[in-house]
C-alpha positions in Angstrom: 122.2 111.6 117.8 122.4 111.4 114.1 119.8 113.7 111.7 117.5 110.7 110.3 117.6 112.9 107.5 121.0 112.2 106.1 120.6 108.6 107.0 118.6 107.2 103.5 118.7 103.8 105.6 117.1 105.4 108.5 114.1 107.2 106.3 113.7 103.9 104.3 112.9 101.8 108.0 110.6 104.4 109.0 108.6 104.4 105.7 108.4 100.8 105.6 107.1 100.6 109.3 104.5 103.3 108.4 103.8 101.2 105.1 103.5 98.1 107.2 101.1 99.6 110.0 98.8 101.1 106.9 98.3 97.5 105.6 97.8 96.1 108.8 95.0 98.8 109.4 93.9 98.7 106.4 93.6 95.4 105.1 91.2 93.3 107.4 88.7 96.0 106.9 89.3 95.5 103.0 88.7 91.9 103.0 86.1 91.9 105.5 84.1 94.2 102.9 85.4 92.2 99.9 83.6 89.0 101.6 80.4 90.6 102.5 79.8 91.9 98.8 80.9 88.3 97.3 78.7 86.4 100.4 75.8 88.8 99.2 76.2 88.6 95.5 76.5 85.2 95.6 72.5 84.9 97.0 69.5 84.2 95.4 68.3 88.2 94.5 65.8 89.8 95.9 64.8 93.3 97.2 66.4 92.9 100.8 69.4 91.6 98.7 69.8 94.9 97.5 69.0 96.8 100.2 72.4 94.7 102.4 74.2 95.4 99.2 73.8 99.7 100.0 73.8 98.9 103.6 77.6 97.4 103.0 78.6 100.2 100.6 77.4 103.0 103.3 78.8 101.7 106.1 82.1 99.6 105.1 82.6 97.9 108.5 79.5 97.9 110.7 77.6 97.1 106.8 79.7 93.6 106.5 79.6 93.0 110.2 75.8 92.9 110.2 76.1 91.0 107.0 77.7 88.5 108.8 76.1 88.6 112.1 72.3 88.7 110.8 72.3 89.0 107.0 73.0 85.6 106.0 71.0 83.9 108.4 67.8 86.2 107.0 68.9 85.8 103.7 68.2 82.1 103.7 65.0 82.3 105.9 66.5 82.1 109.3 65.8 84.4 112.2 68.9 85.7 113.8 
């Protein structure tokens, strides 16, 4: 079997599969946290406002998720 070393084709695939699988781990979370900020943000402000806006910057994936789930319908003056 060849040394992937001396192979710069070979070291090239496996960085770009590691590069892909990062993004693909990486990115949903991202947006999902992008969203929540812009969704909160873009609400009338008040306390609980800010308290959501720590919430998401604390936790970065359960934070948006409850956002999400529960946030926005409290936000407007819905129960969940």
């Amino acid at each position: 079997m060849a040394d992937p070393r001396q192979n710069p084709w070979s070291v090239a695939a496996v960085q770009t599969s590691q590069i892909a699988l990062l993004l693909l781990i990486a990115v949903p979370p991202l947006l999902l946290w992008i969203g929540a900020l812009i969704s909160i943000l873009r609400r009338e402000r008040t306390p609980l406002l800010a308290l959501w806006v720590l919430v998401t910057l604390v936790l970065p994936i359960a934070g948006p998720l409850a956002w999400f789930l529960v946030g926005r319908g409290v936000a407007v003056g819905r129960t969940p």
